[in-house]
C-alpha positions in Angstrom: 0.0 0.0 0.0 2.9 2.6 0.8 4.8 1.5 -3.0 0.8 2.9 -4.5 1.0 5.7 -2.5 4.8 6.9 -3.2 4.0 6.1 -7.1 0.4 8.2 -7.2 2.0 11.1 -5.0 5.4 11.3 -7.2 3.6 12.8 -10.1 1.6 14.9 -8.2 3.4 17.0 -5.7 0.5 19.0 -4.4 -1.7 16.0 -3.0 1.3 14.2 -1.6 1.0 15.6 2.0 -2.2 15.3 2.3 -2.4 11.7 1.3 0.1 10.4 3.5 -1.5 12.3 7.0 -4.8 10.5 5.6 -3.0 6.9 5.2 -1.0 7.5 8.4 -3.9 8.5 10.3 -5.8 5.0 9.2 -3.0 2.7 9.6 -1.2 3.9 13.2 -4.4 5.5 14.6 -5.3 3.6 17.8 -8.4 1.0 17.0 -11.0 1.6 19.6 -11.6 -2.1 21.3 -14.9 -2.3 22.4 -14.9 -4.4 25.9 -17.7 -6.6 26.4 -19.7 -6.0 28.7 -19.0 -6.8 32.5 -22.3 -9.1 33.2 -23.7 -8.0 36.5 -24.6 -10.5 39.6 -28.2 -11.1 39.3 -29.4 -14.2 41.9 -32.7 -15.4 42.3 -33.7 -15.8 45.6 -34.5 -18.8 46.9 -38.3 -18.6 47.4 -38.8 -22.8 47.6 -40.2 -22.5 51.2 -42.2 -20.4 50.4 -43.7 -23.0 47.5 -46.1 -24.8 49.6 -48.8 -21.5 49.1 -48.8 -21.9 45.2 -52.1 -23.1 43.5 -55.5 -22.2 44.5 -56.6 -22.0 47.9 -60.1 -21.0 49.2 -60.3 -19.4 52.6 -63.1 -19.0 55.1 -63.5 -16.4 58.3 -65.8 -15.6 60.5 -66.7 -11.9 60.5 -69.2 -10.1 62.3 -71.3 -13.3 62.4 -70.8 -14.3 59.1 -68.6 -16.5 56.6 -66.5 -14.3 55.2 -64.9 -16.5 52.3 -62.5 -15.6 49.8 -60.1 -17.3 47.0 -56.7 -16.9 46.6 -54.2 -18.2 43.7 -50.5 -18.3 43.9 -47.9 -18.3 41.3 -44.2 -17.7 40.2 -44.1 -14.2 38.7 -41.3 -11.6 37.9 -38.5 -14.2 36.5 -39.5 -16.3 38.8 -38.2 -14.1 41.9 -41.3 -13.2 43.2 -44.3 -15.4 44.2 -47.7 -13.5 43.4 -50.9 -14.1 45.1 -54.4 -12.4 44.0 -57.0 -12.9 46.1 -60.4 -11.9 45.7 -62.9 -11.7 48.4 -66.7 -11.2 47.3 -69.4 -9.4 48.9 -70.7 -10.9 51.8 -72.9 -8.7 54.0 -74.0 -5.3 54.3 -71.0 -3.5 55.4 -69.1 -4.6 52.6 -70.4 -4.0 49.0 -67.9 -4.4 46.7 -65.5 -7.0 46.7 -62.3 -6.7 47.9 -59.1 -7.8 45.2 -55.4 -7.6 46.3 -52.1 -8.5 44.9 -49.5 -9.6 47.1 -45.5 -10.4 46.2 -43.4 -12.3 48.5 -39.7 -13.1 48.0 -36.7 -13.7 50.2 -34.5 -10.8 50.8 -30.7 -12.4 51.0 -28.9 -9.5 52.4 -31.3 -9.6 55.3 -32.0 -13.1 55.4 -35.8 -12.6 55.5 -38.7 -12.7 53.5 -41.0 -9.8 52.1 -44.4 -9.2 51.2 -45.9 -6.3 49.7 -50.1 -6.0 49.3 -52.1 -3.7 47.5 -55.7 -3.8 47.1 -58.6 -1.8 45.6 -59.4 -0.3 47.9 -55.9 1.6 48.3 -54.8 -0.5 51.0 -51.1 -1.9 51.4 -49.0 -3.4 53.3 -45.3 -4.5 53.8 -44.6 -7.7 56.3 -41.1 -9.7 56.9 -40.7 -12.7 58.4 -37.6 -15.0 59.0 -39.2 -17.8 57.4 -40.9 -21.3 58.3 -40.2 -22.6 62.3 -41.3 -26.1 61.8 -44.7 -25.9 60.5 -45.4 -22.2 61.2 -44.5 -19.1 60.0 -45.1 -15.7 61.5 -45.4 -12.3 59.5 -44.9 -8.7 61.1 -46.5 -5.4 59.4 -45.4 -2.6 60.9 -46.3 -0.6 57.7 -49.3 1.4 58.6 -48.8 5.4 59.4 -50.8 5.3 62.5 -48.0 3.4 64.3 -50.1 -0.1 64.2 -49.0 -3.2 64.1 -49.8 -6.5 62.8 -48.7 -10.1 63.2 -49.9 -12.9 60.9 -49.3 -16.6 61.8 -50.4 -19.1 59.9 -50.0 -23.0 60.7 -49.2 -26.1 58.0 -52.2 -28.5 58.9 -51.3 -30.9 56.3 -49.9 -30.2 52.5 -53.3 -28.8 51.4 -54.8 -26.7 54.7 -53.6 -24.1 57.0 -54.9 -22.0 59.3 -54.1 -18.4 60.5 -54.7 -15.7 63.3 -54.3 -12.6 62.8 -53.3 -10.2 65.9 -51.3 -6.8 67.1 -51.8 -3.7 68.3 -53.8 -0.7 67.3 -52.9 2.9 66.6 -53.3 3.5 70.7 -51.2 0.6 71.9 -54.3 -1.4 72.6 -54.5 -4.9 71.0 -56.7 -5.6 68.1 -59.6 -8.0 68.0 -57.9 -11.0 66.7 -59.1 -12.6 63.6 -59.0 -16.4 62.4 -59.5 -18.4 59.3 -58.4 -22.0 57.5 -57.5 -22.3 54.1 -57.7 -25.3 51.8 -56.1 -26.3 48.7 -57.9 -26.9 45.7 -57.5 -29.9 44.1 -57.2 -29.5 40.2 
């Protein structure tokens, strides 16, 4: 490539300069390498204890004198790092017209070895709980989410691989406890 160069630029004096700053410049100028990129740690968290809840499971409580039931289905979601409940409870009495629907996530949070939930529901209701995870066959979840300073705890029991139950307790806004609440859940069989 240099002998074409130095045998087009002899007979033309003018160019000459020009053409060899252009040829240096694309054989000795520094190639740009373009680094892959640096892939960045992305685990899963290991949500497998929390498995037992996937599928559908219909629930029943009694609330002011009533059966309050509702349905809830459970699922992998998000890449598989989340588990994602929706849960629709139906009208039932009086003081509740429209049913209520809520989404809940729960995953395990590594760096502080504990799970997490977060609800929402239709009502514009939410709610963040953690938990440390299953203690033989029960598993207790703390809410400490609420603005008024409440609290509440949620443990629910393994009867068997397709029922639990669960009570619901803490304090209100005052300090005093809440009326607890109980229910039992069964697994639909498909």
């Amino acid at each position: 490539m240099v002998f074409l160069a130095l045998t087009v630029c002899v007979p033309i004096k003018l160019r000459c300069p020009l053409f060899f700053a252009l040829l240096f410049a694309l054989l000795f100028a520094p190639m740009q390498v373009v680094a892959a990129p640096t892939p960045v740690p992305n685990p899963k968290p290991d949500v497998t204890a929390m498995s037992y809840f996937t599928g559908t499971w219909t629930c029943h409580q009694m609330l002011r004198g009533k059966d309050r039931p509702d349905t809830s289905t459970s699922m992998m979601d998000l890449n598989d790092r989340w588990i994602k409940t929706t849960d629709v409870a139906p009208v039932f009495d009086s003081y509740r017209t429209s049913p209520v629907n809520s989404t809940t996530y729960t995953t395990y949070d590594a760096s502080v070895k504990r799970y997490v939930q977060v609800e929402v529901d239709d009502f514009g209701g939410y709610g963040i709980a953690y938990s440390s995870g299953w203690a033989g066959d029960s598993i207790v979840w703390s809410d400490k989410s609420a603005p008024n300073g409440a609290v509440t705890m949620t443990t629910i029991n393994k009867v068997s691989d397709s029922e639990y139950n669960w009570n619901v307790d803490g304090t209100m806004a005052n300090g005093n406890p809440r009326q607890p609440q109980h229910g039992i859940c069964k697994k639909t069989v498909s």
